[in-house]
C-alpha positions as CSV (number, residue, x, y, z in Angstrom):
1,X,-109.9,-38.7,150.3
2,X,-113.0,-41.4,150.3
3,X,-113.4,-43.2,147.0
4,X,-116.9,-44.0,146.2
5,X,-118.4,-44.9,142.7
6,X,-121.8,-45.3,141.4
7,X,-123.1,-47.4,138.0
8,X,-124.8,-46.8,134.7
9,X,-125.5,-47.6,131.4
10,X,-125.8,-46.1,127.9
11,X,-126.8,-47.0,124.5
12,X,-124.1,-46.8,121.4
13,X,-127.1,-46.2,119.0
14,X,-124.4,-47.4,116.0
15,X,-124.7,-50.6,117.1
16,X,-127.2,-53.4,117.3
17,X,-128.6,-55.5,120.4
18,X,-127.2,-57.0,122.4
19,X,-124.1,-55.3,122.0
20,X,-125.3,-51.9,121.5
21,X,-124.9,-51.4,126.0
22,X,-122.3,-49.6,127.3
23,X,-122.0,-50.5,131.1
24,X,-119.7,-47.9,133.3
25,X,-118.8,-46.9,136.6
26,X,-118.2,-43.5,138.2
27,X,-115.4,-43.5,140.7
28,X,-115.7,-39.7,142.7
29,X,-114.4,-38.3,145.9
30,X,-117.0,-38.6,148.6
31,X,-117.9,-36.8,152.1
32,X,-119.2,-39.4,154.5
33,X,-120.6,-39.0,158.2
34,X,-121.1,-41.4,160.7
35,X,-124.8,-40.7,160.3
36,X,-124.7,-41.6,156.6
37,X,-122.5,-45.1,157.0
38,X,-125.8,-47.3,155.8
39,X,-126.7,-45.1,152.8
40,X,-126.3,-46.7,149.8
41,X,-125.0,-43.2,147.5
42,X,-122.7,-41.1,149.5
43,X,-122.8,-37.1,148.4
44,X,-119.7,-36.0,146.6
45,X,-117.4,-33.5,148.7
46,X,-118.6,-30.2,147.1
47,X,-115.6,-28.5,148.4
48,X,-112.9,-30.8,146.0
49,X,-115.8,-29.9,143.0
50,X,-115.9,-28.8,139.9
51,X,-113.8,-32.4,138.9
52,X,-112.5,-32.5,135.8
53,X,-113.3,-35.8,134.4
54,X,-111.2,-38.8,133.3
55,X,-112.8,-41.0,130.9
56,X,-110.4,-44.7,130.7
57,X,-110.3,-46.7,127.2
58,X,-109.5,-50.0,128.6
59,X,-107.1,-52.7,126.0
60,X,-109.3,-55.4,124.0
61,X,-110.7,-58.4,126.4
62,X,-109.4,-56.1,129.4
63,X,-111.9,-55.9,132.1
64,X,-112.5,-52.4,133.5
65,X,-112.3,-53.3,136.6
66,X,-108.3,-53.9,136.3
67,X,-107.6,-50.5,136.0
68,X,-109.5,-49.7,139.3
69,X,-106.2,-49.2,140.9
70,X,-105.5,-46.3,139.0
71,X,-108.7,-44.8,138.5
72,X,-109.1,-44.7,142.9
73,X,-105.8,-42.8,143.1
74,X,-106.8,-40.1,140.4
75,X,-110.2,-39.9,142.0
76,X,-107.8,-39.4,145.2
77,X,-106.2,-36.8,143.7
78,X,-109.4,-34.7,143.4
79,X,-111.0,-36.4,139.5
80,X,-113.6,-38.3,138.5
81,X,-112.8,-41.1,136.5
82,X,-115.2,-43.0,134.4
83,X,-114.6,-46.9,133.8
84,X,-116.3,-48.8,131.0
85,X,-117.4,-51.9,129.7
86,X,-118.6,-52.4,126.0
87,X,-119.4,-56.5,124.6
88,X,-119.1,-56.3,121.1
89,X,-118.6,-58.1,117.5
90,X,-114.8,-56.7,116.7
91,X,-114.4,-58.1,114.5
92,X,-117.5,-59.3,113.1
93,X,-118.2,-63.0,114.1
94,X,-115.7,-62.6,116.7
95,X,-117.5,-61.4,120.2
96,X,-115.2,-59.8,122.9
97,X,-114.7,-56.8,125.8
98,X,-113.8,-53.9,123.6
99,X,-112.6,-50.5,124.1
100,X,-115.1,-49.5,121.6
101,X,-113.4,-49.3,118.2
102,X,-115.0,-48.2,114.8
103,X,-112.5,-50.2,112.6
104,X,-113.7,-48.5,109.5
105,X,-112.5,-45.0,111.0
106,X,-108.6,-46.6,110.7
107,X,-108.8,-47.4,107.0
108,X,-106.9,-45.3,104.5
109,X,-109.8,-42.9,103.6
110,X,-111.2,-42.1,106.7
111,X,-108.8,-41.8,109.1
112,X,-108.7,-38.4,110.8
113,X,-111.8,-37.1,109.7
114,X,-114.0,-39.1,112.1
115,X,-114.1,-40.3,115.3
116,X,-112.8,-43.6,115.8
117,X,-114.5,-44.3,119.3
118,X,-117.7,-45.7,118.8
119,X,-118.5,-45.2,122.7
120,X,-116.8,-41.7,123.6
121,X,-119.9,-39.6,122.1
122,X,-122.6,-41.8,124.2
123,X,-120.2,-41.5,127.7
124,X,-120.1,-37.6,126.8
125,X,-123.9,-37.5,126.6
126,X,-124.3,-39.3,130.1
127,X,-121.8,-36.7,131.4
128,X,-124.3,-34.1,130.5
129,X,-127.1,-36.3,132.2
130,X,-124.9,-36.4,135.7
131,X,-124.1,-32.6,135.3
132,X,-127.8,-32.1,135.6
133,X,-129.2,-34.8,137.9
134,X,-127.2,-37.3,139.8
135,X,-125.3,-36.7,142.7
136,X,-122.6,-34.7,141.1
137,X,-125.1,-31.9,139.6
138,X,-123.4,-29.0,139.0
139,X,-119.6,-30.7,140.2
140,X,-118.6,-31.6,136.8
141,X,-116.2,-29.4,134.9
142,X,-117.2,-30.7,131.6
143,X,-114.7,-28.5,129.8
144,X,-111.9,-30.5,131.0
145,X,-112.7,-34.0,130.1
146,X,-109.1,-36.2,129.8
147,X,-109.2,-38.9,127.7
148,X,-106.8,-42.3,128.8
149,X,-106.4,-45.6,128.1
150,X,-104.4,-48.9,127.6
151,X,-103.3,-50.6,124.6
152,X,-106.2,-50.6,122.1
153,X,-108.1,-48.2,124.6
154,X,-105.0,-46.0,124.7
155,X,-104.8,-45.5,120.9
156,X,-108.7,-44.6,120.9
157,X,-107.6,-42.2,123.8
158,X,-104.9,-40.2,121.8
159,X,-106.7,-40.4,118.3
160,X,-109.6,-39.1,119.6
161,X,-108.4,-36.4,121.4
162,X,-109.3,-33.8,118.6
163,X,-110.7,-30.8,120.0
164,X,-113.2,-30.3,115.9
165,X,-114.8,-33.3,117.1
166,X,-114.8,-32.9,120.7
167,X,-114.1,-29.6,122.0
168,X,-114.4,-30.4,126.0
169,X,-111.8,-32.7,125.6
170,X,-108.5,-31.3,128.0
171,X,-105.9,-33.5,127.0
172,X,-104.6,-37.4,126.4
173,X,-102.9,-40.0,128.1
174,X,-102.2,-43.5,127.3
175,X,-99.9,-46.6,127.6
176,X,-98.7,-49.2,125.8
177,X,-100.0,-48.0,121.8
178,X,-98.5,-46.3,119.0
179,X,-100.8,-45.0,116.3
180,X,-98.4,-47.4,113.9
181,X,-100.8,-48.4,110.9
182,X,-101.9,-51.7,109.9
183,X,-101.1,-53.2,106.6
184,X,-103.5,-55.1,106.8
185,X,-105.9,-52.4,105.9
186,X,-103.7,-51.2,102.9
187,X,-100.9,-48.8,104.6
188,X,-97.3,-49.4,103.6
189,X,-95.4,-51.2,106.1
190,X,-93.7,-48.5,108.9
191,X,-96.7,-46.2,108.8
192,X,-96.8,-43.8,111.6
193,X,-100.5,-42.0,112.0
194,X,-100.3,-38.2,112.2
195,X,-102.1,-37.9,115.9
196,X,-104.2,-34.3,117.0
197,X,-102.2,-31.3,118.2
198,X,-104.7,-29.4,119.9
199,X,-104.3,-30.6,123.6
200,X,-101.3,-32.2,126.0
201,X,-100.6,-36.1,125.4
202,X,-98.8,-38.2,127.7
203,X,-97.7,-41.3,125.9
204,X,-96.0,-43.9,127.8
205,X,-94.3,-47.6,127.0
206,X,-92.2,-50.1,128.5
207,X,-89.1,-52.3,127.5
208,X,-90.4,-55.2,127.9
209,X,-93.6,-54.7,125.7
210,X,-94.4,-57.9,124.2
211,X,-97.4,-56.8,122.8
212,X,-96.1,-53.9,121.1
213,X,-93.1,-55.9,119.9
214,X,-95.5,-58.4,118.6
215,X,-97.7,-56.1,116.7
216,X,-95.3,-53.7,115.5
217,X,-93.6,-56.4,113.3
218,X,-96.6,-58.6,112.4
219,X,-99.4,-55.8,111.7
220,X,-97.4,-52.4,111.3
221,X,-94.9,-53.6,109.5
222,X,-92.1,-52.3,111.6
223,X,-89.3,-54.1,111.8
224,X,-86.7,-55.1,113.8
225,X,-90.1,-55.3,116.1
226,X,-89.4,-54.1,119.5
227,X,-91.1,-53.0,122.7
228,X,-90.8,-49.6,122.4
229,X,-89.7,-48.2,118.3
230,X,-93.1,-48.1,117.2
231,X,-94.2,-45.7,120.4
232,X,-91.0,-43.6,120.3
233,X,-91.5,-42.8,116.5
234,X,-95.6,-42.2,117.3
235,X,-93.9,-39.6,119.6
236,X,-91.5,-37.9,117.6
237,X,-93.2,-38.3,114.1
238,X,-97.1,-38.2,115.1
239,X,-97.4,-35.8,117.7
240,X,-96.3,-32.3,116.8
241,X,-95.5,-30.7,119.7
242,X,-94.1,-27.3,119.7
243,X,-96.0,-26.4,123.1
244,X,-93.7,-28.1,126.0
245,X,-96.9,-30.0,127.0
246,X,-96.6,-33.7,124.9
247,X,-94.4,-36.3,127.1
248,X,-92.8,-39.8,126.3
249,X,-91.9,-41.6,129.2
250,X,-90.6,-45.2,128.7
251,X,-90.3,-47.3,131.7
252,X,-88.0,-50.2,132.5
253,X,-88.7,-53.8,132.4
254,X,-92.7,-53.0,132.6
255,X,-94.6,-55.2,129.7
256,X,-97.9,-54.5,128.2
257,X,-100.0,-55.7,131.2
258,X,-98.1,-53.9,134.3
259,X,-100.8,-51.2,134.1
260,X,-103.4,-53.7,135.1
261,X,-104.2,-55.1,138.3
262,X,-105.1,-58.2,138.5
263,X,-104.2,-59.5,135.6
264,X,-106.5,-61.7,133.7
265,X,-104.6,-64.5,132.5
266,X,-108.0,-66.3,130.6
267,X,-108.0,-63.9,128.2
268,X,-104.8,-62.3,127.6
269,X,-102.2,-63.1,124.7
270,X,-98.8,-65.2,125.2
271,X,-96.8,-63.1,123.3
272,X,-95.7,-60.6,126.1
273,X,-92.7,-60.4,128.1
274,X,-92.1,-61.0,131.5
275,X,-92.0,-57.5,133.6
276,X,-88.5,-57.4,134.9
277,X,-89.1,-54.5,137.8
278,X,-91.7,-55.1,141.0
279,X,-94.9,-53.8,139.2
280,X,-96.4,-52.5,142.4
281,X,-93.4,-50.1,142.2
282,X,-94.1,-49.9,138.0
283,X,-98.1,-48.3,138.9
284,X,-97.0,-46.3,141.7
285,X,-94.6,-44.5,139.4
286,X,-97.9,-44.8,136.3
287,X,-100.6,-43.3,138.5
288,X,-97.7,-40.2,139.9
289,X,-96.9,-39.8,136.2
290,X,-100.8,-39.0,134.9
291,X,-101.4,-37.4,138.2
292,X,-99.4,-34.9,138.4
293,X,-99.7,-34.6,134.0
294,X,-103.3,-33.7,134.6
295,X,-102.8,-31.2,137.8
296,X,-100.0,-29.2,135.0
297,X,-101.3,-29.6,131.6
298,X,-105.3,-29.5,132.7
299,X,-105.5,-27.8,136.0
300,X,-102.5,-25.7,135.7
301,X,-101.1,-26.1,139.1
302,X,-97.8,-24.9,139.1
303,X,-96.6,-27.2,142.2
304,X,-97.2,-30.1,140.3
305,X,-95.1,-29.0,137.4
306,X,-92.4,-28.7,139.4
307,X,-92.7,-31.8,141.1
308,X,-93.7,-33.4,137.4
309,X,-90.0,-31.9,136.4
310,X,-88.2,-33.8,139.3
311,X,-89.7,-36.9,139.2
312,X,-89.0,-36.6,135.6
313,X,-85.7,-36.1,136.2
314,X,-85.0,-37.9,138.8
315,X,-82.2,-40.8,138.9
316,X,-85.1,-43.6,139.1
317,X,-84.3,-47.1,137.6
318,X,-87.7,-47.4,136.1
319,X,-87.6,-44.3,133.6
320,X,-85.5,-46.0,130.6
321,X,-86.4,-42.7,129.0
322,X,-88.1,-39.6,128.8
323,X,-88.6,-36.6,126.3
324,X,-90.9,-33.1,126.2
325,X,-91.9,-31.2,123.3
């Protein structure tokens, strides 16, 4: 499979200039000849098509471009994944990369009656624009749009996943979040967020989450704070289940940034652990994990939910823990 990607831009009409630009990349598998090795768009191999589309929340002051890694082996895998990058004031006075968060969508009254993802409506607009003219017209499948993410971008992912305000949207993955409420905008301390139940979510941690640990007991209110209570009870008490297609995977000794490749040490905090397994060996194991979650809960190949339930349950150092409803 060739990787190829293309760039664009969008407007988030919410906001106001010059962080109102949404910048994003479109990573999707390519046919190329040797006639066509100077050409500057490669076509898209209309035999892998219709792609059901990934769209990737990145964490707050994460570059897209760290989650490349991953995005290149779902495109591999037959996707298309969409990488973005949004400049904005969150909070106000403070400017930084952001996943795209409308803050006053997590306060008390609000939450769960509108979208918290001040950039997901824009992206789903542009999809409709390279559905129609771009070189992947007509090789969308627009009713399977999967929503990931990391930290920040991962709870964005998850809470957002609600098929009243988004009905193409297929199913959720994310790593490294908990919809854990902060008490800081008025929720009692331990507050787990009831998440949407319309579509498969794949929720995955580590133990060695410093961020998590950091947050749960600082912001949430959770204490003893830990790398993985605050995701384990998002699982078990947010996420209703009752389908067999919602998973919690922990994963040993991976921290908050073993999903991101490079890391960018300028702008990341100093309160996570160090990763305590090879994290080449940590995102081979991430990438398999969504992979084959997509090809069972979204394209309902039933080789890869076999091969999900193995790897699953396979003797493998790195799963700490794992559980379906």
């Amino acid at each position: 499979m060739i990787v190829k990607a293309f760039w664009r831009a969008a407007k988030v009409e919410s906001e106001h200039p010059p962080y109102d630009t949404i910048h994003f990349k479109v990573l999707y598998p390519a046919q190329i000849s040797d006639s066509q090795q100077s050409f500057p768009l490669y076509p898209a191999d209309r035999e892998k098509a219709p792609f059901p589309v990934v769209i990737f929340f990145s964490g707050a002051n994460c570059n897209s471009l760290t989650y490349q890694w991953l995005a290149v082996k779902l495109v591999e895998r037959g996707l298309v994944v969409i990488l973005f990058d949004l400049v904005s004031e969150n909070p106000p006075g403070s400017v930084s990369l952001t996943p795209g968060i409308k803050a006053a969508a997590w306060t008390p009254d609000l939450y769960g009656t509108t979208p918290s993802a001040l950039a997901l409506s824009p992206l789903l607009a542009e999809l409709e624009n390279l559905q129609s003219e771009s070189l992947l017209a007509g090789m969308l499948d627009l009713e399977k749009v999967v929503l990931g993410g990391h930290s920040a971008g991962g709870r964005l992912a998850l809470e957002n996943a609600d098929q009243r305000f988004f009905p193409q949207v297929a199913a959720a993955f994310a790593y490294g979040t908990s919809s854990a409420a902060f008490v800081q905008l008025g929720y009692p301390p331990g507050t787990i967020l009831a998440l949407p139940s319309s579509v498969p979510m794949l929720l995955m941690g580590g133990t060695c989450d410093g961020a998590v640990a950091y947050i749960s007991e600082n912001w949430n209110g959770i204490t003893p704070g830990d790398p993985t209570t605050s995701i384990i009870r998002t699982f078990r008490e947010a996420i209703p289940g009752g389908r067999n297609d919602c998973y919690l995977l922990i994963l040993e000794g991976a921290n908050h940034f073993s999903v991101t490749n490079p890391v960018d040490l300028t702008t990341r905090g100093s309160f996570d652990f160090p990763a305590t397994q090879p994290e080449d060996k940590i995102r081979s194991l991430v990438a398999e994990i969504i992979g084959l979650f997509i090809d069972t809960e979204v394209r309902q190949q039933a080789a890869a939910l076999e091969q999900y339930k193995l790897l699953l349950k396979a003797d493998n150092p790195l799963i700490a823990a794992f559980e379906r409803k």
